[in-house]
Each structure stands twice: as C-alpha cells, then as structure tokens.
N, C-alpha and C positions, 0 to 999 in steps of 0.2 A: 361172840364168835364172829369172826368173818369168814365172808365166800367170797371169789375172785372167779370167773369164768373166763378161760383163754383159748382161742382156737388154734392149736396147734400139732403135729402129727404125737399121736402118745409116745412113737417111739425111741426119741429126741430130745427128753427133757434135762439130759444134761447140759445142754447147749443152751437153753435157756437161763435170761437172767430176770428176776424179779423186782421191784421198789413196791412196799405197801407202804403207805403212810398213814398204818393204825397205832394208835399209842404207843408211839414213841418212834415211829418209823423204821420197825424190825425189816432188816434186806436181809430177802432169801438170794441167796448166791446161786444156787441151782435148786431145784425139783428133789434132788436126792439128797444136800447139805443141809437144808435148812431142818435142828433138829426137832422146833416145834410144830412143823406141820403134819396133819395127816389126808390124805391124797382117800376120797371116799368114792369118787367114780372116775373111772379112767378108761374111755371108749376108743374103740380105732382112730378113727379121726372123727374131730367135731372137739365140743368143752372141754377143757380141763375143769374138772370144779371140784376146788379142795378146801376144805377149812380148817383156819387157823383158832388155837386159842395161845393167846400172850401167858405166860406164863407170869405167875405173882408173886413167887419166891427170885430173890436177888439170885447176882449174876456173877459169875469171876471175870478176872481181868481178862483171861484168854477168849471165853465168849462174847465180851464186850467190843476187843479188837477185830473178832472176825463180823462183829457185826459195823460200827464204826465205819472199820475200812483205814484205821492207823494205827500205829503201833504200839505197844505197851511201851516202850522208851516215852515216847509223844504223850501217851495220858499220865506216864508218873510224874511227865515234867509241867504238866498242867498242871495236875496234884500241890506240886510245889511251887509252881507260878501265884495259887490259891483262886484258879477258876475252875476246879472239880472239888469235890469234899465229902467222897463215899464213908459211909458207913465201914465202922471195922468189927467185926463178930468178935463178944467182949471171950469166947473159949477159945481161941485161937492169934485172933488177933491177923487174920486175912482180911483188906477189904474186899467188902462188896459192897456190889454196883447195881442201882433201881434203875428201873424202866427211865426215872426222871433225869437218871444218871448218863443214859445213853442219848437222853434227847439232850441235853447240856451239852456234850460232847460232838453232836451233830454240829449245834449252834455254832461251837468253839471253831469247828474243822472248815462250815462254812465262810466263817469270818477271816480263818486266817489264809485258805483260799482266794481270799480277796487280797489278800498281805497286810488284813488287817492287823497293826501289835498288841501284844497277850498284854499293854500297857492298856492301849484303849477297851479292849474286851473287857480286862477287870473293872473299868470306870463305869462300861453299860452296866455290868454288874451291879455296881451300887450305886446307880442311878444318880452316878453325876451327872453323865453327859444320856439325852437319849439317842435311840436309833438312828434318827435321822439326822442329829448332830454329829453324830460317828461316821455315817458316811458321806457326808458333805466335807469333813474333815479329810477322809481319804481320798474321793475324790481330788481332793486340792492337791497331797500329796502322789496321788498318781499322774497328775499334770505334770507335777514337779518331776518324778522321777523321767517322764519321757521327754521333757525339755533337754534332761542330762543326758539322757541316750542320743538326742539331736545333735547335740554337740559334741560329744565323744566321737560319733560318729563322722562329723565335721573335721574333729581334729584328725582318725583317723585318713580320711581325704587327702588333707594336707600332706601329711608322710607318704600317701602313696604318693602324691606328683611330685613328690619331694625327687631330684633324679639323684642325690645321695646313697650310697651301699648303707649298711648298719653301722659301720668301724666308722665313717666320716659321717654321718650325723650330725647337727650341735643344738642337742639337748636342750638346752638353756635357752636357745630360741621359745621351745614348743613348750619347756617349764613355765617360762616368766608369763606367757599367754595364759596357761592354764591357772595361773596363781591370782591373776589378775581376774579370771572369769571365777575361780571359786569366793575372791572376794565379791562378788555380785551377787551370788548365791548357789552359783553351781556346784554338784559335787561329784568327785571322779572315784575310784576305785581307794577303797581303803587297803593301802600293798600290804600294810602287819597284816590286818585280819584276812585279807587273803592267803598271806605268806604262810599260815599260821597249820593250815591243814599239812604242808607238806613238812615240816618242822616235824608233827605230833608221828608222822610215817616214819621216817628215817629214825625218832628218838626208839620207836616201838620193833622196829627191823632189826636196829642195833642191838634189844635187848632179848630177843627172840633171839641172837643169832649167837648171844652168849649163855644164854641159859640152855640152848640144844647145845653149846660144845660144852659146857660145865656136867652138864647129865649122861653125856660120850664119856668125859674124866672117867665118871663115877661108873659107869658101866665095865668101861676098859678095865678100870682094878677093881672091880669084883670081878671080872672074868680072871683075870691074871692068878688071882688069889683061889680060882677054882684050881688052877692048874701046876701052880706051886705057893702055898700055904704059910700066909704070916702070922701073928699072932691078933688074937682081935685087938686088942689095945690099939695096935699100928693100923689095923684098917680102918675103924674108925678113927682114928688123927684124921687118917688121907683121904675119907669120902666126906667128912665134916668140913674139910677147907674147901670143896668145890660147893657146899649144901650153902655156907657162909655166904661165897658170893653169888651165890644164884638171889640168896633174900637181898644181898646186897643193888645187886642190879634190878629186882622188882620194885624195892623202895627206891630206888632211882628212878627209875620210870614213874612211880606212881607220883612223887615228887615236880617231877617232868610235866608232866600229865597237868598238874593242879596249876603250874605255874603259866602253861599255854591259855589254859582256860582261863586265868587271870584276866587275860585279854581279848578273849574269844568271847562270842557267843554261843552260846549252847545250840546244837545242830537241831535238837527239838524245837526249838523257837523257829524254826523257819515253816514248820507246819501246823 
C-alpha cells in the first residue's frame, strides 16, 4: 500500500494533478478520478493522506488510455507495430492489459516523445542495439533534422528579399539550389506525404456528401409513397438503386483510403 501526504486546501482537489511512480506509474488525474484510490483522512487544511492499492487484476484498453495519457488508436498501432503484446482472455477474446503492460507503454510514449522511430524502439526490444546506443543515434539524427530546419529557413530568407511577386518568381533558380543541397544530405519537406492528408479530406467529403443525398432519395420516396401508394415491388426497385450506390461510394472510399495509405505513414506512428 502507498501513502502520499499533500498540503493542500481539502476543498480543491479537483484542480489537482498527481504522478506516483509506484508499480507501474499509475497517474491519478484528479483526487475524484482516479478509480483506485481511497481518500482515509481529509482535514480542512493541512495533509492530504490517502492510500492507494494497485489493483492485480488486468486492465482494459479504456483504462489503460486514461491512465497512459494516449490513445487507443496509438496502442492498437503499437500492438501491430509488435512493441505491446497484451494478453487476450481465452472466453471472450478482449485483450487485457497488466500493470507491466502500462509501464511498456510508458516507455514506448517516452521514446517516441523524443521522436524516437517504433523502428529503433523494437531494436531496444530485442536487444540489438542498447539504450545508450539508441540515443546517441537520435541525438545524431536530431542534429540532422535542425541543420535541415537551418536551411530551410535560410532558403526561406532568400524568397523573402527576393523583390519578385509569387507569378514572377523563377522556381528553378531556388529548385536547382535545393537539389544540389539534398545531394549533400539535406532534406526538405516530403510534398506527396504531405499532400496526402488533404487528398484523404476531399476523397471523405465527397463521399459523405453522396451518401447524405442517396439517404434524401430514399427518404423523399418513402415519404412520397406515404402519400400516394405504389406497389412494393416498385418501391423497392427504387430505394434499392440509391442503397447500391451508397455501398458503392463506401467501397470507393474505403478503396481510396487503402491506396493513400499506401504512401502515408500511419498518423499513430507519430506518437
């Protein structure tokens, strides 16, 4: 069991935030969230003194995110990256998640915090590379990446004393520089992968914007059909041709979808 003692006024303790770092480094969010504590003396002012006990039955993924601090998306994609590897309860087939499961997760969130890649994390994992080889490595890498910001930065400079409008620019000056500096080793802004989020918007807008007019069709004649009466035969013909392409335009999308990501990185990789 832990005790923590906090002098703080009692009548306040939502505003409070807590970090214990007992097995497994369970974070009470507030005094009234956190669902393992119990609060056994609580004076006007002066201590807080409450004790915890860690609970020894697993955990679900929701409780795990709120203790974590990331998202369920970010640990299934760890999951599948193969640097988490919870337990699945063989009656159900839900994982869960151990105390050793939340401090892995910690670890994972602290490293990529650093912008460490879920590439190098799984190498610590199986103890190819260790700790301190991992981050001497990033270190070198984070040299790298703010040399590229130096220069980017540099280039933009140039543009601005540049005393050309946007329409009279010439390009091809400020490309051939840049092509010649990425042969050196610099690297500037990947445009696909950038380009790539706004692509995935417009394909998901467009299809949102046909599946709301195809369910109006279907709406519109069943009202129609309240008010003067066809045979069902005919009304389903004519609510089955907008239902067609509504599956039509989801497998479009979803198609859509698989083929951006072809070239994307997965937006969990970034945490």
């Amino acid at each position: 069991m832990y005790v923590m003692n906090m002098e703080l006024p009692w009548f306040a303790p939502e505003f409070v935030t807590l970090s214990t770092n007992i097995s497994g480094s369970i974070y009470y969010r507030s005094f009234f969230y956190a669902t393992m504590k119990k609060i056994v003396d609580l004076p006007l002012y002066g201590s807080f003194i409450f004790k915890t006990e860690i609970p020894e039955e697993t955990m679900k993924i929701n409780q795990v995110e709120e203790l974590v601090g990331i998202t369920k998306k970010n640990i299934r994609f760890y999951e599948d990256q193969g640097l988490l590897k919870p337990e699945r309860n063989p009656n159900n087939g839900y994982r869960e998640y151990s105390l050793e499961d939340v401090k892995q997760l910690e670890r994972i969130k602290l490293l990529r915090q650093l912008d460490v890649p879920c590439s190098q994390i799984r190498k610590l994992m199986d103890k190819e590379i260790t700790l301190k080889e991992c981050m001497e490595h990033q270190v070198v890498s984070l040299h790298h990446q703010q040399r590229n910001f130096q220069i980017m930065e540099e280039m933009c400079r140039m543009l601005e004393e540049d005393p050309s409008d946007f329409e009279e620019i010439t390009p091809d000056i400020y490309l051939e520089k840049m092509n010649k500096l990425e042969k050196g080793g610099v690297s500037f802004m990947d445009v696909q992968k950038s380009d790539v989020k706004s692509r995935k918007t417009g394909a998901i807008l467009a299809a949102v914007f046909m599946v709301v007019m195809m369910v109006g069709i279907i709406g519109l004649v069943l009202w129609a059909n309240t008010q003067d009466p066809i045979p069902n035969a005919a009304i389903v013909f004519i609510v089955l041709v907008p239902v067609v392409i509504i599956g039509g335009v989801l497998l479009a999308l979803y198609q859509r979808m698989k083929e951006l990501k072809g070239g994307e990185q997965d937006e969990a990789n970034k945490y």
